[in-house]
Backbone of each chain as ProteinMPNN parsed JSONL, in Angstrom:
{"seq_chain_A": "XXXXXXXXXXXXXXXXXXXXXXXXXXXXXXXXXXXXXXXXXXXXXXXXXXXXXXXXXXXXXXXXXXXXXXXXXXXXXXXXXXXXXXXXXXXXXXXXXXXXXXXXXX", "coords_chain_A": {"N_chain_A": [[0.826, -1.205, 0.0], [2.34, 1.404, 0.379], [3.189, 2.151, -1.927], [1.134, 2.673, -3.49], [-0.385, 4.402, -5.874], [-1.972, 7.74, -5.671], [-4.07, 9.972, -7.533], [-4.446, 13.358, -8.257], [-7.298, 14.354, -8.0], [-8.242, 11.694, -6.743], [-6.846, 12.048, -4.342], [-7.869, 14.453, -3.327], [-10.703, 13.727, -2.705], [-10.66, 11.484, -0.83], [-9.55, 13.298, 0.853], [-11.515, 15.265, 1.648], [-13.497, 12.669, 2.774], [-12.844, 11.923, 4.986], [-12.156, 14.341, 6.958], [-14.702, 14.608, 6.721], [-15.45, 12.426, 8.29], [-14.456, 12.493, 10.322], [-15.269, 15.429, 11.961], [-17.662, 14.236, 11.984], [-17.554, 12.09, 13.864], [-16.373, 13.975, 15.741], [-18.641, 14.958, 16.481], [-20.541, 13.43, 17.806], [-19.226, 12.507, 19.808], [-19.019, 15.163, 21.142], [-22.018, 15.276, 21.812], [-22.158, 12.6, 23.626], [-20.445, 13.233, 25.361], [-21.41, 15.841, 27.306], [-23.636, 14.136, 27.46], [-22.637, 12.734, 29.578], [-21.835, 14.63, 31.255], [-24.002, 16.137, 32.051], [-25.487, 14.273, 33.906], [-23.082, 14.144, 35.865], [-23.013, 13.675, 39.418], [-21.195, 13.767, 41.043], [-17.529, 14.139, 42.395], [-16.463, 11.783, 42.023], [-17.379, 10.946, 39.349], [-16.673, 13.154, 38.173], [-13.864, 12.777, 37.836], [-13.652, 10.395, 36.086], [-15.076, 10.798, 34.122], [-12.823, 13.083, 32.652], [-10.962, 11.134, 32.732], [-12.095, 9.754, 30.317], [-12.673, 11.518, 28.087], [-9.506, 12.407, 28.184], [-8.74, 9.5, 27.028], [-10.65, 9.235, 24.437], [-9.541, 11.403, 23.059], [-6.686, 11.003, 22.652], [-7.392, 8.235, 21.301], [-9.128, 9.187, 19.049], [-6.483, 10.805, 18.095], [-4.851, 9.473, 17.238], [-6.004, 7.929, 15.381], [-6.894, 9.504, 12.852], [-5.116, 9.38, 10.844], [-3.525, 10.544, 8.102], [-1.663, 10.058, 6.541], [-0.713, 9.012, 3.152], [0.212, 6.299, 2.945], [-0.992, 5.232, 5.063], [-3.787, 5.307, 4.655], [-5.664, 3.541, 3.407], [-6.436, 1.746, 5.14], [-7.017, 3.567, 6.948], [-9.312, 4.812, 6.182], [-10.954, 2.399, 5.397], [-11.634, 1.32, 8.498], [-12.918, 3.241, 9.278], [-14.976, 3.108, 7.723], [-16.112, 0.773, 8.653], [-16.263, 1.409, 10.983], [-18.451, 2.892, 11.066], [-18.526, 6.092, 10.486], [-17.949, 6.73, 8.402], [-19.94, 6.172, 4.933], [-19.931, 4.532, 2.096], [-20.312, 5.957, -0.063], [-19.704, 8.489, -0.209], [-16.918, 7.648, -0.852], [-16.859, 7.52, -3.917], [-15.43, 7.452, -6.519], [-13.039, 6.845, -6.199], [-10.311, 4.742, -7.361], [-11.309, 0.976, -8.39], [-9.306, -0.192, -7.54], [-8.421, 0.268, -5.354], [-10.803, 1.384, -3.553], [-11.376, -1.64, -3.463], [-9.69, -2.88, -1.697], [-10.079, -0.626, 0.555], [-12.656, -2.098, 1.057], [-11.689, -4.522, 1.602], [-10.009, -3.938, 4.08], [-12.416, -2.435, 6.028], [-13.681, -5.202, 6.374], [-12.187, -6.616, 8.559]], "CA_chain_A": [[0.0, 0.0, 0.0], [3.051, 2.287, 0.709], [3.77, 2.37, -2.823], [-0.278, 2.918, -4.362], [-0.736, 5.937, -6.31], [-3.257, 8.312, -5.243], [-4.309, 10.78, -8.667], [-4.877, 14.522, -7.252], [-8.968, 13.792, -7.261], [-8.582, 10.787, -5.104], [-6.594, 13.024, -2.47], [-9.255, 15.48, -2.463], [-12.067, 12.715, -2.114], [-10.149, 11.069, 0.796], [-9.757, 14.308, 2.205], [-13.342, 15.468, 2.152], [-14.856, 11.632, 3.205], [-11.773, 11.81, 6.096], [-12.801, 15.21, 6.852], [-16.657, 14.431, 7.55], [-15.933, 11.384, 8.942], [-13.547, 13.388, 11.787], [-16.432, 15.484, 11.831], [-19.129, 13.468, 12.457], [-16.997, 11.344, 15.287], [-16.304, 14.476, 16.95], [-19.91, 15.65, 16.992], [-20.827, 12.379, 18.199], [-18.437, 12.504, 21.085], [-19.299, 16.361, 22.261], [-22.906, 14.568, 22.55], [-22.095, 11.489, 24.531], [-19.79, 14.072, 26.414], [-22.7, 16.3, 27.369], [-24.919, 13.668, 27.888], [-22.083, 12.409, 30.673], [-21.98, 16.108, 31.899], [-25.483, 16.22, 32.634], [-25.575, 13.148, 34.702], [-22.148, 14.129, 36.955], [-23.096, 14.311, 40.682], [-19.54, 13.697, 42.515], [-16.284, 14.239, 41.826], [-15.57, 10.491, 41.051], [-17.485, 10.774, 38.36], [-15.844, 14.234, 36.882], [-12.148, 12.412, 37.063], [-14.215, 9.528, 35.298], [-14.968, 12.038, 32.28], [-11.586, 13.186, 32.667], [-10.432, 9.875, 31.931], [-12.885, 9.319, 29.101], [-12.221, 12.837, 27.359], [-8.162, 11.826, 27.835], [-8.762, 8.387, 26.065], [-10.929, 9.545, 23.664], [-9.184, 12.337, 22.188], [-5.899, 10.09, 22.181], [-7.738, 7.456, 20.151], [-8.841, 10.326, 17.728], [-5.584, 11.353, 17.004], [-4.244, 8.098, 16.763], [-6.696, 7.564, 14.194], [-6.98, 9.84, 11.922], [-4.0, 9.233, 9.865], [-3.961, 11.051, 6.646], [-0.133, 9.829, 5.09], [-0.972, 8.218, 2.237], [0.624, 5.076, 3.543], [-1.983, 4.298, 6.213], [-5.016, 5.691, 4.426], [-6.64, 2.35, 2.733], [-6.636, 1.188, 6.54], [-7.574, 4.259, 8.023], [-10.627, 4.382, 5.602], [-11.258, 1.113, 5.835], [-11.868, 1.45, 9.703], [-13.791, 4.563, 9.009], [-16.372, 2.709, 7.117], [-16.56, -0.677, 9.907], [-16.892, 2.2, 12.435], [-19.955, 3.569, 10.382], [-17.924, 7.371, 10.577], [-17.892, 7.434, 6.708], [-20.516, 5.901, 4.221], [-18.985, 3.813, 0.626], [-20.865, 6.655, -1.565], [-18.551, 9.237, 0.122], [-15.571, 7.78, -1.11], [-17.384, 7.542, -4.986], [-14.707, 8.464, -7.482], [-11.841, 6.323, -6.118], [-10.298, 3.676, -8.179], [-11.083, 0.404, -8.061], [-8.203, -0.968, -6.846], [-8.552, 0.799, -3.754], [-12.296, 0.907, -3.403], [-11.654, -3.613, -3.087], [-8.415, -2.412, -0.389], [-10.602, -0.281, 1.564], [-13.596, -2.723, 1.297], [-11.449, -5.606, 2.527], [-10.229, -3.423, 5.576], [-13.179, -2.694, 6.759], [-14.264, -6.361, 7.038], [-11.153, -6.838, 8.936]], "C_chain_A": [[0.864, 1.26, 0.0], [3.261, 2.572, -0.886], [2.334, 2.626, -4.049], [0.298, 4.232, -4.905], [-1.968, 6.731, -6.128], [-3.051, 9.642, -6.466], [-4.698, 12.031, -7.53], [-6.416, 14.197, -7.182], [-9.082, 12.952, -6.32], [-8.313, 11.465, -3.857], [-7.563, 13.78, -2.261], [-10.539, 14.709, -2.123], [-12.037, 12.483, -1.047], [-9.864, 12.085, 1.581], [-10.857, 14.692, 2.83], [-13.781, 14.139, 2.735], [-13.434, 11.797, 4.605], [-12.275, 12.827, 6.778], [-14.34, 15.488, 7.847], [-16.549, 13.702, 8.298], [-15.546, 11.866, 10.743], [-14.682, 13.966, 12.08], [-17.283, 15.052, 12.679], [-18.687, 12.541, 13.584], [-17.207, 12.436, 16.249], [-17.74, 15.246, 17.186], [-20.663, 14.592, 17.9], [-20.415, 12.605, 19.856], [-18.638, 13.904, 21.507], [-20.635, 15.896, 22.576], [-22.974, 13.865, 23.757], [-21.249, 12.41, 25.85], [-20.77, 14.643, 27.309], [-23.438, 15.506, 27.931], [-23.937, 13.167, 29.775], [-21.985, 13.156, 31.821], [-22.687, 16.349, 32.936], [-25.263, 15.272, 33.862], [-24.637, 13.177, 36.032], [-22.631, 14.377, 38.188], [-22.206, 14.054, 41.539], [-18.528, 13.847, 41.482], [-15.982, 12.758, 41.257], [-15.993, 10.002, 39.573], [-16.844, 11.941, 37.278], [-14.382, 13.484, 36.893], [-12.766, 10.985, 35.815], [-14.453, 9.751, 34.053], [-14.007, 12.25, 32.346], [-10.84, 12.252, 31.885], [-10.659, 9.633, 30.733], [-12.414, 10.518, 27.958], [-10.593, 12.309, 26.948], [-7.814, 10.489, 27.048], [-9.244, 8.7, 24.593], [-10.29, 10.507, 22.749], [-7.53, 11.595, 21.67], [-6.145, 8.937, 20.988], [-8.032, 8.039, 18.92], [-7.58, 10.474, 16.975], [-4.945, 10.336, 16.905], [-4.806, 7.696, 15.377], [-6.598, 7.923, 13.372], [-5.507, 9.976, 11.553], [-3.902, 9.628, 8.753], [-2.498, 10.816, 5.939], [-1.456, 8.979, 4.388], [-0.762, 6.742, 2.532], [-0.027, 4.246, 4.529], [-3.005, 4.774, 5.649], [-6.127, 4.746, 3.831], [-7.042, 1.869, 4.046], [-7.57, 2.083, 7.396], [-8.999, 5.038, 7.805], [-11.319, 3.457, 6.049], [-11.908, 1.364, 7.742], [-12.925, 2.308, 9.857], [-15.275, 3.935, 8.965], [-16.945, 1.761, 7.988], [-16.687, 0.326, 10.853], [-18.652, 2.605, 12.132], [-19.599, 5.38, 10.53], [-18.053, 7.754, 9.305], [-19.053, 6.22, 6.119], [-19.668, 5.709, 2.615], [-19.281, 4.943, -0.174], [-20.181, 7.979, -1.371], [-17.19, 9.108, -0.497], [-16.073, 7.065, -3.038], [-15.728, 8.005, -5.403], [-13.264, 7.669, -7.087], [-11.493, 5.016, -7.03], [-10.391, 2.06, -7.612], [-10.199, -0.477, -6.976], [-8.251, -0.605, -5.287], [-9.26, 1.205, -3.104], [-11.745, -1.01, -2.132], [-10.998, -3.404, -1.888], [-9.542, -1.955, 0.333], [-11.719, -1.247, 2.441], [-12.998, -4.087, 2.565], [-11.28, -5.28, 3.927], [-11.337, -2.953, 6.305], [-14.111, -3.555, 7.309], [-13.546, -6.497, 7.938], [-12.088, -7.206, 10.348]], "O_chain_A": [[0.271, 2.279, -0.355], [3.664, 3.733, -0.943], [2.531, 2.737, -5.259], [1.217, 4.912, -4.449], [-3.024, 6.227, -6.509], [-2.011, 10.297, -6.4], [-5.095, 11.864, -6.377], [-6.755, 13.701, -6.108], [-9.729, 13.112, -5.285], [-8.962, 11.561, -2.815], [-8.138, 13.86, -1.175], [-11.327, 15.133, -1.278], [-12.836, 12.87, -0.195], [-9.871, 11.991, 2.808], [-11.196, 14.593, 4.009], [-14.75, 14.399, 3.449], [-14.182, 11.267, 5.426], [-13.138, 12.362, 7.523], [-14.777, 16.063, 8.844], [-17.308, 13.813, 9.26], [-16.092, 11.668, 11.828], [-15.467, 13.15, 12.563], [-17.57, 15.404, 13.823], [-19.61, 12.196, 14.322], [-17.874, 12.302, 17.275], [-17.844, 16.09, 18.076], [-21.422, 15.048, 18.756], [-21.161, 12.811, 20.813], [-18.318, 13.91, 22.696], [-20.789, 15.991, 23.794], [-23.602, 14.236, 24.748], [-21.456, 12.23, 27.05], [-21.06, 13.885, 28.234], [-24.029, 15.901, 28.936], [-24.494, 13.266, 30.869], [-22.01, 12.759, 32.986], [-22.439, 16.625, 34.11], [-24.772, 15.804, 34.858], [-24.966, 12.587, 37.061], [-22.796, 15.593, 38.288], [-22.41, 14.109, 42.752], [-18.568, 13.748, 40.256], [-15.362, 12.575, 40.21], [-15.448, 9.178, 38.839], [-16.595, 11.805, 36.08], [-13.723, 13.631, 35.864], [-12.15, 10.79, 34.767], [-14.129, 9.076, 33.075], [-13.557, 11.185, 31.924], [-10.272, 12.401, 30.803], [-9.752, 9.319, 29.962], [-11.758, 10.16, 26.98], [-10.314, 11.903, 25.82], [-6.726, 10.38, 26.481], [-8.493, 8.509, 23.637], [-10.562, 10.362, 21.557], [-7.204, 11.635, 20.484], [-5.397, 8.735, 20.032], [-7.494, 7.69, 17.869], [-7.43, 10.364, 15.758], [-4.11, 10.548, 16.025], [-4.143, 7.226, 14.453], [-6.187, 7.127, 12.527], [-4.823, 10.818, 12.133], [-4.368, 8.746, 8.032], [-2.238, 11.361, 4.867], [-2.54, 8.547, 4.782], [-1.714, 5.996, 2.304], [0.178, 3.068, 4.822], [-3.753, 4.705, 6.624], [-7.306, 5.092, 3.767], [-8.222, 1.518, 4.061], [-8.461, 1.755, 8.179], [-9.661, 5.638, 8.651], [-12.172, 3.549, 6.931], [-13.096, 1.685, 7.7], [-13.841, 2.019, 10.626], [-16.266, 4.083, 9.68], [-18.162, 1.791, 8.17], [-17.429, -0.034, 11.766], [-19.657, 2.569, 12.842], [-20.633, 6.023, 10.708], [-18.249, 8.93, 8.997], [-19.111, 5.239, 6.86], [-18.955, 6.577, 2.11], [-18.512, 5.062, -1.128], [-20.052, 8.654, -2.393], [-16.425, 10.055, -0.68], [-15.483, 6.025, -3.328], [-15.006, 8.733, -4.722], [-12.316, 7.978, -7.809], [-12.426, 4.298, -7.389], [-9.75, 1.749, -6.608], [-10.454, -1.151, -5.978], [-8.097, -1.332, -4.306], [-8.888, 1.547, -1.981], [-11.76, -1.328, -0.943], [-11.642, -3.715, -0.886], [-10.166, -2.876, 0.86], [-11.852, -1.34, 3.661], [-13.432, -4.468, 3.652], [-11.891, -5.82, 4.849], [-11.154, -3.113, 7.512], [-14.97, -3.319, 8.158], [-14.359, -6.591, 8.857], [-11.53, -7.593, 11.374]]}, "seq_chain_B": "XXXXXXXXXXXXXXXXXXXXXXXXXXXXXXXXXXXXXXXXXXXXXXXXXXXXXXXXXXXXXXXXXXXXXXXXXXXXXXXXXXXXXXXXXXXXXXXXXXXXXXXXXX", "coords_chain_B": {"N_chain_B": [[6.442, 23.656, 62.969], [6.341, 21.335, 62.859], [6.574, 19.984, 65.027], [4.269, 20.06, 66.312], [1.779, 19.505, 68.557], [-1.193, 17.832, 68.172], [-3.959, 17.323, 69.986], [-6.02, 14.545, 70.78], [-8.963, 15.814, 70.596], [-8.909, 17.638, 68.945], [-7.918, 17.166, 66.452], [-9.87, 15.647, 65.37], [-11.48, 18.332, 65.08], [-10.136, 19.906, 62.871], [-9.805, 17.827, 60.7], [-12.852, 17.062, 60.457], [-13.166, 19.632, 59.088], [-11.733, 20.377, 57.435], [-12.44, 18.086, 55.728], [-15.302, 18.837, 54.668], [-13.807, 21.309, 53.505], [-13.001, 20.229, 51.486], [-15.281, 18.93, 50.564], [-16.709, 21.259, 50.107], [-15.351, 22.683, 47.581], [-15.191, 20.658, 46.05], [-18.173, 20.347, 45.06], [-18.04, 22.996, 44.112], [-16.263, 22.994, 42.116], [-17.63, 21.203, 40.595], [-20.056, 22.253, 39.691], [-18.917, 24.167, 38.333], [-17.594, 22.9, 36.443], [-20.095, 21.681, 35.011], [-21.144, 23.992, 33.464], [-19.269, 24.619, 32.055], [-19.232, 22.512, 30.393], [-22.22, 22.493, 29.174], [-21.707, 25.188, 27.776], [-20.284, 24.199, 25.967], [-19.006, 23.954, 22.206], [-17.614, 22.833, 20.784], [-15.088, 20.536, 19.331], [-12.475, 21.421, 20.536], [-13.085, 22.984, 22.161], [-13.892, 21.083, 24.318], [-11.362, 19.641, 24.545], [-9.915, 21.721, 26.156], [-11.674, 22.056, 28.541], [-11.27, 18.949, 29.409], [-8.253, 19.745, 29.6], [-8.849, 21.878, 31.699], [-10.134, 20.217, 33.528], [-8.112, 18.144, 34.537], [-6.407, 19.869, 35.805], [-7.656, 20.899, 37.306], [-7.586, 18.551, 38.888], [-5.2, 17.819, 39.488], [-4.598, 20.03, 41.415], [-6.108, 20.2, 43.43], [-5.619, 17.711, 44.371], [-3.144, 18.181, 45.391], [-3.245, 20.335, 46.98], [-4.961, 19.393, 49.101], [-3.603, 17.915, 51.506], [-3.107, 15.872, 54.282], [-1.626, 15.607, 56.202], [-0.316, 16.26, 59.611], [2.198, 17.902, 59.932], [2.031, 19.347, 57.931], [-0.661, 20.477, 57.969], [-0.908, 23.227, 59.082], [-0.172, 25.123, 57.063], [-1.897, 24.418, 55.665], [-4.588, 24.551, 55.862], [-4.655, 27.191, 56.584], [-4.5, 28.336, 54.063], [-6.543, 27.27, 53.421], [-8.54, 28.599, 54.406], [-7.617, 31.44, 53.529], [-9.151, 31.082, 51.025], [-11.276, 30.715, 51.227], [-12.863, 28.401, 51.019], [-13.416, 27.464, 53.83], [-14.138, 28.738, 56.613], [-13.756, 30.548, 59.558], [-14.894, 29.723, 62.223], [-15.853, 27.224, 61.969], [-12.96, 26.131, 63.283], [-12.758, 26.323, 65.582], [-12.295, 25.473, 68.479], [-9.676, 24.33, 68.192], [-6.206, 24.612, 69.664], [-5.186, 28.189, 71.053], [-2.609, 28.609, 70.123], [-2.467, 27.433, 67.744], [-4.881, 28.354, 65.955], [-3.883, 31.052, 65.889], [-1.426, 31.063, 64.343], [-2.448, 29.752, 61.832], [-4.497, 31.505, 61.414], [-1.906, 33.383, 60.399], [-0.938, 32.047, 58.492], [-3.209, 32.288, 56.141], [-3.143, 35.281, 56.059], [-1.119, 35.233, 54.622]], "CA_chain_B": [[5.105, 23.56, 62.723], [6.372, 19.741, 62.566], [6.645, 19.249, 66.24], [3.373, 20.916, 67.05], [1.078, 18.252, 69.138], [-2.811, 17.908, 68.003], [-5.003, 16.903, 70.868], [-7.069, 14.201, 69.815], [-10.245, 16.99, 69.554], [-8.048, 18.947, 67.541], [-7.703, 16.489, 65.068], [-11.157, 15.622, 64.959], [-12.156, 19.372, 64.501], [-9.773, 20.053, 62.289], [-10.908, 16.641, 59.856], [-14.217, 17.454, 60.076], [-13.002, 21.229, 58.706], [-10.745, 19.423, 55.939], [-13.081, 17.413, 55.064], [-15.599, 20.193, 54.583], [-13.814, 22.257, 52.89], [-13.109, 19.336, 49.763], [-16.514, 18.693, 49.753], [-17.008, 22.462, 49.057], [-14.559, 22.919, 46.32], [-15.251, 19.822, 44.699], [-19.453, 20.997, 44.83], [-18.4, 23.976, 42.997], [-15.805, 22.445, 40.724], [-18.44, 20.123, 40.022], [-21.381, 23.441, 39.029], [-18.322, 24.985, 37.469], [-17.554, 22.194, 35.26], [-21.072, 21.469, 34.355], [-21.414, 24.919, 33.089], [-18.068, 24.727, 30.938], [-20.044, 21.801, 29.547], [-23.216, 23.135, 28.699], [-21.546, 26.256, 26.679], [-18.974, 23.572, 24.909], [-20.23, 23.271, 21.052], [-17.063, 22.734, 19.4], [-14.042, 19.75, 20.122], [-10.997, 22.636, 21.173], [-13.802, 23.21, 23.939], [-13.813, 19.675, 24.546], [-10.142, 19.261, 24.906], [-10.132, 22.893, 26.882], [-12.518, 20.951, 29.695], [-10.377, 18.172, 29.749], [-7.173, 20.148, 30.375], [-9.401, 21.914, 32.72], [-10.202, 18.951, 34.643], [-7.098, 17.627, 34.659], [-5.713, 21.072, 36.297], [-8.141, 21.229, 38.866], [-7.976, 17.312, 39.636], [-3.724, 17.956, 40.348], [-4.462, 21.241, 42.304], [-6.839, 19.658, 44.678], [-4.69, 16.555, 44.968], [-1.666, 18.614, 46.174], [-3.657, 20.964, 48.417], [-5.782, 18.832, 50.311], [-2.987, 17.267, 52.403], [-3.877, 16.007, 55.54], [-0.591, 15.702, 57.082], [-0.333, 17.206, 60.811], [3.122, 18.806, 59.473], [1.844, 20.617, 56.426], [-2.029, 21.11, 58.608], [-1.308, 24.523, 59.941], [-0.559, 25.793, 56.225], [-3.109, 23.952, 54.376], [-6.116, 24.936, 56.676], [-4.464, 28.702, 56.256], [-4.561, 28.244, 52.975], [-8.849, 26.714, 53.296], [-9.559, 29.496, 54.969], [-7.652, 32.435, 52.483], [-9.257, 31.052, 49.67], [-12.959, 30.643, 51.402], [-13.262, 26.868, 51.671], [-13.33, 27.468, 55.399], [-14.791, 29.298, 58.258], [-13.097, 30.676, 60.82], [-15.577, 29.481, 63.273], [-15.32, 25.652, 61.806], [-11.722, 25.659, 63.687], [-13.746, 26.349, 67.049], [-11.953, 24.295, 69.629], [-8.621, 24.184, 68.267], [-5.405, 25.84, 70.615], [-5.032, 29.163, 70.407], [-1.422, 28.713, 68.883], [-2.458, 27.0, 66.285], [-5.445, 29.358, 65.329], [-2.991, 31.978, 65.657], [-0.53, 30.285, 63.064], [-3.423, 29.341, 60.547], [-4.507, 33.152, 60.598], [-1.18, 34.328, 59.888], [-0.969, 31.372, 57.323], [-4.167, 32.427, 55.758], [-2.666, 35.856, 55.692], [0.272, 35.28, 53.803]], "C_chain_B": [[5.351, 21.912, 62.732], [6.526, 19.234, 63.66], [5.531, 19.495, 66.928], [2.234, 19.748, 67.193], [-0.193, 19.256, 68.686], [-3.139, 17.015, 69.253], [-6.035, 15.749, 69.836], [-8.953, 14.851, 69.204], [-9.821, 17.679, 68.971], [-7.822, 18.427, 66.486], [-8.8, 15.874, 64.179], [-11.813, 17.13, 64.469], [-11.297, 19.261, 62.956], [-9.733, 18.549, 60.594], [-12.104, 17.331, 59.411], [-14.148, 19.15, 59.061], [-12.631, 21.154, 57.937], [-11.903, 18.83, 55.461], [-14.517, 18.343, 54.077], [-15.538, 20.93, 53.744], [-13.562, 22.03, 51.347], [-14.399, 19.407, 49.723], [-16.999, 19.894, 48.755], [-16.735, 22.722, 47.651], [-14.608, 21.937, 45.351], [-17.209, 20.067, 44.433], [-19.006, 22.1, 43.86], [-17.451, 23.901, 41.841], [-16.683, 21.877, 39.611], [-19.227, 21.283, 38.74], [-20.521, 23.782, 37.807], [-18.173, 24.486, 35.681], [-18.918, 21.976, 34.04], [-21.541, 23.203, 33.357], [-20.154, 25.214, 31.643], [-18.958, 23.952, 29.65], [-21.015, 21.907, 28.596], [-22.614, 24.37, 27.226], [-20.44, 25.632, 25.472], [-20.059, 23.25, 23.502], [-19.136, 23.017, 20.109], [-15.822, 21.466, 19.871], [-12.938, 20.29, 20.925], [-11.755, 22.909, 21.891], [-13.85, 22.094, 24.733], [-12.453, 19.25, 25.422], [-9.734, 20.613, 26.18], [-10.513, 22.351, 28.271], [-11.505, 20.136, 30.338], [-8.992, 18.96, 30.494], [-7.603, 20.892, 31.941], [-9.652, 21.115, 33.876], [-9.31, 18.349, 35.094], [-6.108, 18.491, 35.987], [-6.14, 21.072, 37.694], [-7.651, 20.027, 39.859], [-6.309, 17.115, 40.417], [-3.833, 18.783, 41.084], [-4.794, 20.767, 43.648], [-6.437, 18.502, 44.992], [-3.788, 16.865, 46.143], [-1.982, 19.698, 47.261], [-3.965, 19.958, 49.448], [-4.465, 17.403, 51.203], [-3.027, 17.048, 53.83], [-2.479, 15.891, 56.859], [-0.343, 16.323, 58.577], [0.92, 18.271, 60.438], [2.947, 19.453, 58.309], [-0.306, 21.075, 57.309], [-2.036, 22.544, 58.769], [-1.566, 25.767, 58.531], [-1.59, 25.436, 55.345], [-4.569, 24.47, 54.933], [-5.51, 26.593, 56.748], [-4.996, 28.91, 55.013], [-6.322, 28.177, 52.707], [-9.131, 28.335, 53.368], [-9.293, 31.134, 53.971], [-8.565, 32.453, 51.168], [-11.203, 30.709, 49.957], [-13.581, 29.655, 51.563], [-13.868, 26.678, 52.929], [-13.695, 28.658, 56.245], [-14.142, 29.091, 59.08], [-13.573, 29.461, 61.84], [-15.76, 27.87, 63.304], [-13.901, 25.159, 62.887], [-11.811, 26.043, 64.882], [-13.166, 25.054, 67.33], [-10.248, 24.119, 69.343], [-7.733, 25.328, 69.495], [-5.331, 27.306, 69.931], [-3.863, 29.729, 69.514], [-1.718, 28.571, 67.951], [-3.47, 28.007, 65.447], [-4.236, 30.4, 65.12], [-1.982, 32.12, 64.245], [-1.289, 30.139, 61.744], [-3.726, 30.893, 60.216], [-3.773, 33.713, 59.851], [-1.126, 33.154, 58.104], [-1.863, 31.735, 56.323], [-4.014, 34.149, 54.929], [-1.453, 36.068, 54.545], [-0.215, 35.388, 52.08]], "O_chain_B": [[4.327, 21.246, 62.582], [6.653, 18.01, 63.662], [5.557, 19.241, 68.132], [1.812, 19.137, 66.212], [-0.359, 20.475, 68.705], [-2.494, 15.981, 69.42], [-6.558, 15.922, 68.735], [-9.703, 14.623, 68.254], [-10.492, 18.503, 68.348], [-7.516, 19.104, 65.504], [-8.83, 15.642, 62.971], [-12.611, 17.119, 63.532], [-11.772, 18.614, 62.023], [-9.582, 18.989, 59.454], [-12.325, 17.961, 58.377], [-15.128, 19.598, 58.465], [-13.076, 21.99, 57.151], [-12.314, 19.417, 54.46], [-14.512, 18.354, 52.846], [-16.497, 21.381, 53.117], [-13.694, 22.79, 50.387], [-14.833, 20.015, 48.745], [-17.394, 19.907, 47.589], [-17.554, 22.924, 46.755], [-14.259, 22.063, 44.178], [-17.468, 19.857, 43.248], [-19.592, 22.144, 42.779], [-17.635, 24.517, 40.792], [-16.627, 21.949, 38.383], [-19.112, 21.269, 37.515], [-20.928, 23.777, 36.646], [-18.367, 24.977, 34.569], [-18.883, 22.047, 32.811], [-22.457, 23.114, 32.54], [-20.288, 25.856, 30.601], [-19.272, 24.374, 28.537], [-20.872, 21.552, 27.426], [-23.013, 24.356, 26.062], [-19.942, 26.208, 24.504], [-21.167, 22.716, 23.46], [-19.349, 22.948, 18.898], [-15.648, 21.54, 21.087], [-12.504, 19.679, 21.901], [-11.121, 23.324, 22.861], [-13.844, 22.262, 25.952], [-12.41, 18.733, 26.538], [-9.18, 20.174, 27.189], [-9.621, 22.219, 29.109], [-10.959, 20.374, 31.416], [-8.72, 18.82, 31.686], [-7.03, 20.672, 33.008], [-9.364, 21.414, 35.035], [-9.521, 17.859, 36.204], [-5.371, 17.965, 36.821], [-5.528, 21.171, 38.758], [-7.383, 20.151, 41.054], [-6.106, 16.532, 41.482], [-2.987, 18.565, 41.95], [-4.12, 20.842, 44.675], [-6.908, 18.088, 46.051], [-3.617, 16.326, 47.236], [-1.241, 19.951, 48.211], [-3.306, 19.754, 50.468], [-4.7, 16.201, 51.326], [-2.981, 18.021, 54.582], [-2.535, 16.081, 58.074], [-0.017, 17.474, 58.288], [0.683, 19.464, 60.628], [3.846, 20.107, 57.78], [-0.93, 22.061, 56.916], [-3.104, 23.136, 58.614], [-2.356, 26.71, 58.498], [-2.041, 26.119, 54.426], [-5.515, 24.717, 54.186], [-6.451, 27.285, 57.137], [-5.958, 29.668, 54.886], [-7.052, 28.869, 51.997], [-9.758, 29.054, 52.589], [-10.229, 31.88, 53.684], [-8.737, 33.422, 50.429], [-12.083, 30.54, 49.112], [-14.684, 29.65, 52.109], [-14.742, 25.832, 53.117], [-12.914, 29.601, 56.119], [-13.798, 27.995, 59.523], [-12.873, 28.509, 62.186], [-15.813, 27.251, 64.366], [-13.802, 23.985, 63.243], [-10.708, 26.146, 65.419], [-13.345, 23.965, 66.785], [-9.561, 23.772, 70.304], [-8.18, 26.343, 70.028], [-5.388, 27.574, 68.731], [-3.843, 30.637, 68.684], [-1.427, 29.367, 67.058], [-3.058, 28.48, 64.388], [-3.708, 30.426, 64.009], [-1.887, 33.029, 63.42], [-0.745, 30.4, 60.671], [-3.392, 31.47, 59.181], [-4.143, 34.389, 58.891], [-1.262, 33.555, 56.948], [-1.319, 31.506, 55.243], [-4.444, 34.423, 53.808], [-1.146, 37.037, 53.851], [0.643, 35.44, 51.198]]}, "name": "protein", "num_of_chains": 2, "seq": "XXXXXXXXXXXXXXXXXXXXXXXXXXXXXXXXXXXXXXXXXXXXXXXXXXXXXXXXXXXXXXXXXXXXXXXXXXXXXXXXXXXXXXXXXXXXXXXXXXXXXXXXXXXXXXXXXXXXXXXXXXXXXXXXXXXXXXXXXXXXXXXXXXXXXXXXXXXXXXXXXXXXXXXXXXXXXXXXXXXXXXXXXXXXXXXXXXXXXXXXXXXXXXXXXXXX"}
């Protein structure tokens, strides 16, 4: 995969469906945040968000990976998360359409 | 201040006055937080919180020491910053009030 070619349209596809998908995680997660918010009545539960906020935003940036070199994977994951939708990433070539498809059976 | 004898009702007031004065500060950490919450609508408010929480959750670690050799400044300290009531430390010697005032002063 380190050695695919990505045409300038594909990069801008995978940027925009990468993009939304970031996006739409982190709107997700100021929800579930919020909804945890609401609910706090002691301190052991604000270091408890604490915790959750500090995991979560670590796994974010772990994730989103945008080299070229991890991006069939970090698609792929995208789509088995349900963060991105297949008709988002329209316009990519085959070859790396089947790549992404397989990683997100993974 | 490290050789200075507590009475065992002096150690019970002074508990009950510690204890007290976390509950306070973590009650209005708590409001404070929930209010950060509420006005958060974007992720850099998200992560903001978090460092927030994180800040408070080392501050109030490293104050609230219950030590008899760090007591005289940490209950100075309650009482500069409003945690604490004079009148909570009802029953202690009058050295030690004395000491906590000026501590409180400082």
């Amino acid at each position: 995969m380190q050695s695919m070619n990505w045409s300038h349209a594909e990069k801008k596809i995978a940027r925009t469906a990468f993009d939304a998908a970031l996006d739409k995680e982190l709107a997700a997660l100021l929800a579930d945040f919020k909804r945890r918010a609401l609910a706090a009545t002691s301190a052991p539960q604000l270091w408890e968000i604490e915790d959750f906020l500090r995991e979560q935003r670590r796994d974010i940036d772990r994730k989103y990976d945008f080299r070229y070199s991890q991006l069939i994977m970090v698609l792929g994951r995208l789509l088995r998360e349900g963060w991105l939708h297949e008709q988002q990433l329209a316009g990519l070539g085959e070859d790396k359409l089947a790549l992404i498809r397989r990683a997100a059976s993974l």
